[in-house]
N, C-alpha and C positions, 0 to 999 in steps of 0.2 A: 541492551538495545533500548534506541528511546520510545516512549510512548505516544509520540506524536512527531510528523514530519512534513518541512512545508513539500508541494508536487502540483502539477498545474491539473486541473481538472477540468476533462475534456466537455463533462455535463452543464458547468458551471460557466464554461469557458474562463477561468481567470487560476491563479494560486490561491490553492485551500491549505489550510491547514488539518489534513490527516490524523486519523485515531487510530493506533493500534486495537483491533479488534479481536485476534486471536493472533496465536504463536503455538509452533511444535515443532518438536527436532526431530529432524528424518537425515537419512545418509546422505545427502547433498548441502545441510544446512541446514540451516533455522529457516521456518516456513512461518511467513508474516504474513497477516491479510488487515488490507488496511481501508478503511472508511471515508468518503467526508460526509461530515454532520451536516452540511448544509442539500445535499441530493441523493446520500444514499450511495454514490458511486463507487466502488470496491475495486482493487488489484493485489494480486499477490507477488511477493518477492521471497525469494528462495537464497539464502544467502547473501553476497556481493554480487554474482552472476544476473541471476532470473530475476526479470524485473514485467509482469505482465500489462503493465502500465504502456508501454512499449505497442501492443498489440493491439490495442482501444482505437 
């Protein structure tokens, strides 16, 4: 997986470019928690499925 991913950032209001921050594999997937360096803003994605960015 990459270590960084563009996604629009709701704080920012505009497309960041994302920092993978941490990863762990649990029984649904790889569990990704991702950052932008510009506000601090975080979401987690759980495989291809769960994407918490969605719920912000």
């Amino acid at each position: 997986m990459s270590l960084e991913r563009e996604q629009y950032c709701p704080v920012c209001d505009d497309e960041r470019v994302f920092y993978r921050a941490a990863s762990t594999m649990m029984h649904l997937g790889e569990k990704t928690k991702w950052r932008c360096p510009d506000c601090d803003y975080g979401f987690v994605t759980i495989g291809e499925d769960v994407d918490s960015s969605a719920s912000a």
